[in-house]
C-alpha positions in Angstrom: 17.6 8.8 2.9 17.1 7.7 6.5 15.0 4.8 6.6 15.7 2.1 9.1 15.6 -0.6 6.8 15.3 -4.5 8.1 15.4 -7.5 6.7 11.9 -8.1 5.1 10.8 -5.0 4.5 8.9 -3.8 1.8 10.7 -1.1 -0.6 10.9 0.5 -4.0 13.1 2.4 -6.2 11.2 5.5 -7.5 14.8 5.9 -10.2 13.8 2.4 -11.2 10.2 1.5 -11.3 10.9 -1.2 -13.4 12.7 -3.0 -10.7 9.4 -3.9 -9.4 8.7 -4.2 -5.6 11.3 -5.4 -3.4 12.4 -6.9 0.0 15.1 -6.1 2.0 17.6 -9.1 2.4 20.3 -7.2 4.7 21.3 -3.7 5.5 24.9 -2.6 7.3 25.5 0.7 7.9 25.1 2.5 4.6 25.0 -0.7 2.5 21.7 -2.5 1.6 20.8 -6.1 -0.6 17.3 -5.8 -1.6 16.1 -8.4 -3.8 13.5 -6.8 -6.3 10.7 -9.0 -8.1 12.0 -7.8 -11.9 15.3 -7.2 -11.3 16.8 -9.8 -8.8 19.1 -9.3 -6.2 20.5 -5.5 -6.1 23.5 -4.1 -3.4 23.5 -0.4 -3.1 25.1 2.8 -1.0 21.8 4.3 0.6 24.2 7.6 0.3 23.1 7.3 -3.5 20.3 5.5 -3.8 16.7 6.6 -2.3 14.8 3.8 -1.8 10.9 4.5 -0.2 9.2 2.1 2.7 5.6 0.3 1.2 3.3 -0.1 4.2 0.5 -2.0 1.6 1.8 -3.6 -1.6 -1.8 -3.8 -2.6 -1.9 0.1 -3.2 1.0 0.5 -5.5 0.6 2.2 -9.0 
């Protein structure tokens, strides 16, 4: 996982579809708060999680 992720960026969980999109709130180092439309506000290690850039919302499944 080696995204730069910023705050407002557009992501998704591929382990958790469910979560729904999400936007980057903050990101330090390894750590990253990501508030997701189904499944609120979520802190995660990017060492375990994979999270994947969305350039267009619009085009998601």
């Amino acid at each position: 996982m080696n995204l730069d992720l910023t705050p407002g960026m557009l992501v998704r969980n591929p382990a958790h579809p469910e979560w729904g999109l999400g936007q980057v709130q903050s990101a330090v180092g390894t750590r990253v708060t990501v508030n997701f439309e189904n499944a609120g506000k979520v802190s995660m290690n990017l060492a375990a999680a994979h999270l994947e850039a969305v350039d267009d919302p619009s085009k998601l499944d």
